[in-house]
C-alpha positions as CSV (number, residue, x, y, z in Angstrom):
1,X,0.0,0.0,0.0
2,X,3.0,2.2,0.7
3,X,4.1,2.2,-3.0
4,X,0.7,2.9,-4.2
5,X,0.3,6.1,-2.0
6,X,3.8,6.9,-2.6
7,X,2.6,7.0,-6.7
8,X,-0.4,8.9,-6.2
9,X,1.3,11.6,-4.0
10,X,3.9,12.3,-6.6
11,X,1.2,12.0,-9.2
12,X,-1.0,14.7,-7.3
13,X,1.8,16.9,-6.4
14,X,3.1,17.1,-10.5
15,X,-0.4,17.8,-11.5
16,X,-1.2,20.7,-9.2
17,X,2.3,21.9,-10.2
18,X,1.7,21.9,-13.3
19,X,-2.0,23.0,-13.3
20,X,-1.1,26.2,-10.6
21,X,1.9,26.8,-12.6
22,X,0.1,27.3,-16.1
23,X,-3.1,29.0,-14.3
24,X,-0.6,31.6,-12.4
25,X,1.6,31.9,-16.3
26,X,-1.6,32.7,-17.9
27,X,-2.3,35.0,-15.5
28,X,1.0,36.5,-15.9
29,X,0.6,36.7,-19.3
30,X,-2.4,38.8,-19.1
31,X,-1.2,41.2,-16.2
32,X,1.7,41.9,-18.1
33,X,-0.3,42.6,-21.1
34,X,-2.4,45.1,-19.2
35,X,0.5,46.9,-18.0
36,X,1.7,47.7,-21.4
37,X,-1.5,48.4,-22.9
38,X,-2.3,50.9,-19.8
39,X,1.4,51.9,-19.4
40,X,0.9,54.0,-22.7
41,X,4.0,51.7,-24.0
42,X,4.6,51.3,-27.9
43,X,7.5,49.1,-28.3
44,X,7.2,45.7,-29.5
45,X,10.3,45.0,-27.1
46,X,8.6,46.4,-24.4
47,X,5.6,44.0,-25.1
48,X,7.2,41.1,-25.4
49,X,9.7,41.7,-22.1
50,X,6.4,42.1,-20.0
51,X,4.4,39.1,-20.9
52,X,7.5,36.8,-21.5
53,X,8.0,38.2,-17.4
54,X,4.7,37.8,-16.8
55,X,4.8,34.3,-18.1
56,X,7.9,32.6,-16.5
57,X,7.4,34.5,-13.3
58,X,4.0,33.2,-12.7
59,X,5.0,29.5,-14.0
60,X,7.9,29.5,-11.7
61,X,5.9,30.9,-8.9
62,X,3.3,28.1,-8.9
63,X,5.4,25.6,-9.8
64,X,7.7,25.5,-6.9
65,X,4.8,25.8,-4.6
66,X,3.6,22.5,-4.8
67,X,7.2,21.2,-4.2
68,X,8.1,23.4,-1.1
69,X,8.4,22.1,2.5
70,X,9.2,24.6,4.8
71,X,8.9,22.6,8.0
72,X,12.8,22.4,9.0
73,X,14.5,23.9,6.0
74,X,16.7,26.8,6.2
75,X,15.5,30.2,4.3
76,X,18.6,30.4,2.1
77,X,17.5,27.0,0.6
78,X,14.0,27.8,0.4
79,X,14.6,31.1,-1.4
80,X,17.3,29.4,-3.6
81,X,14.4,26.9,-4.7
82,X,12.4,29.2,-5.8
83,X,14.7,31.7,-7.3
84,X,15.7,28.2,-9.5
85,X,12.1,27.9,-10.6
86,X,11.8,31.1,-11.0
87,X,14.7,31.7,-13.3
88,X,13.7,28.6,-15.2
89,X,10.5,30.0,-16.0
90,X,11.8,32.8,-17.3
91,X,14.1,30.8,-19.2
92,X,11.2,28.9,-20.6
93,X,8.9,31.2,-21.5
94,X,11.6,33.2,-23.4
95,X,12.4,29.9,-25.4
96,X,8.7,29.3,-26.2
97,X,8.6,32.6,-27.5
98,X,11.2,31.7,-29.7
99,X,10.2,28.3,-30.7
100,X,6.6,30.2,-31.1
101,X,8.5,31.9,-34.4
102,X,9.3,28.8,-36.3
103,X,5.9,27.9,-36.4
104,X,4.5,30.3,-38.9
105,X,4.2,30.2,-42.5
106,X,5.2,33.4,-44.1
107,X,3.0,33.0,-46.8
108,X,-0.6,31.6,-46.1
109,X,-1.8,30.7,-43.1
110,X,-1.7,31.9,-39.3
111,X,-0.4,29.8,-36.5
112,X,-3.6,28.0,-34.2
113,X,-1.7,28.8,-31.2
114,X,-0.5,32.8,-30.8
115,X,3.3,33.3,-29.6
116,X,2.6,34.2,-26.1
117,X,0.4,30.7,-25.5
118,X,3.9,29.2,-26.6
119,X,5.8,31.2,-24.2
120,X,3.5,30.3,-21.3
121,X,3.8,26.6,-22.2
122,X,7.5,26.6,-22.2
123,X,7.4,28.3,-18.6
124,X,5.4,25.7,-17.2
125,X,7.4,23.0,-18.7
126,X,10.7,24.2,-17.3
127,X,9.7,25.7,-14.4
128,X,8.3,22.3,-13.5
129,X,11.6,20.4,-14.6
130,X,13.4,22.8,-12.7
131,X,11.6,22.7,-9.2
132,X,11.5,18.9,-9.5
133,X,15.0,18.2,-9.8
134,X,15.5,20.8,-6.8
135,X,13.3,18.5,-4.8
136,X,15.2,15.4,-5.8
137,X,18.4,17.0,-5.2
138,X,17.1,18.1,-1.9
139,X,16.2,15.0,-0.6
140,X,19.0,13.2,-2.1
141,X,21.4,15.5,0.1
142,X,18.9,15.1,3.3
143,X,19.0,11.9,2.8
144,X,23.0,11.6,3.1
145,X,23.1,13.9,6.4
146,X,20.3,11.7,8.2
147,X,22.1,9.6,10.8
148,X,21.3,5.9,10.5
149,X,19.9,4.4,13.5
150,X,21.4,0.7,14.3
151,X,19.9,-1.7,15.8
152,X,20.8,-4.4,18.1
């Protein structure tokens, strides 16, 4: 029963990661529209900086949430978690951006899915991957430092 529980923890932990993560990235994605539309901005550069932010900040946020124990970790850890995620995000949603480019045909047809769905989708994805390993390397090193208790 231990390994079944064990499967559906992990299970329910990557989906609300994943679900929180592309909920907050969408979210992202629209507050940082708003702030150039009501900002009075008119840079393409300034447009993309905001939601591509928007994106991987919010996917990084509520990706690492889901991942977080803060009972008996030190802050520096905890912060360095999330600044991971965080930076990931970021990461991501700028590469989704890009990847977002190669997908249009110059000379008939419009993509399905606009560049900034793309950009959100890559923030989630690496945000994810990036909190994840954090908690595996976490526990691996916890794991090390815990004294083993002998028996007689």
């Amino acid at each position: 029963m231990g390994g079944v529980q064990s499967v559906l923890a992990l299970g329910g932990r990557v989906g609300l990661a994943v679900g929180l993560a592309l909920v907050l990235s969408m979210l992202g994605v629209a507050l940082g529209w708003g702030l150039f539309i009501f900002s009075g901005a008119v840079s393409k550069t300034t447009m993309l900086w905001l939601v591509t932010s928007g994106a991987g900040l919010g996917a990084g946020l509520g990706a690492v949430f889901p991942w977080l124990r803060v009972d008996g970790n030190p802050v520096p850890v905890i912060l360095a978690t999330v600044l991971v995620a965080v930076l990931a995000g970021l990461g991501g949603a700028w590469g989704g951006y890009q990847y977002s480019g190669d997908r249009e045909v110059a000379c008939c047809t419009k993509p399905d899915i606009g560049p900034f769905t793309y950009a959100a989708f890559g923030a989630v994805a690496m945000a994810n991957g990036a909190a994840i390993l954090c908690r595996i390397a976490h526990e691996g090193i916890a794991g090390r430092r815990r004294p083993v208790s002998r028996q007689p």
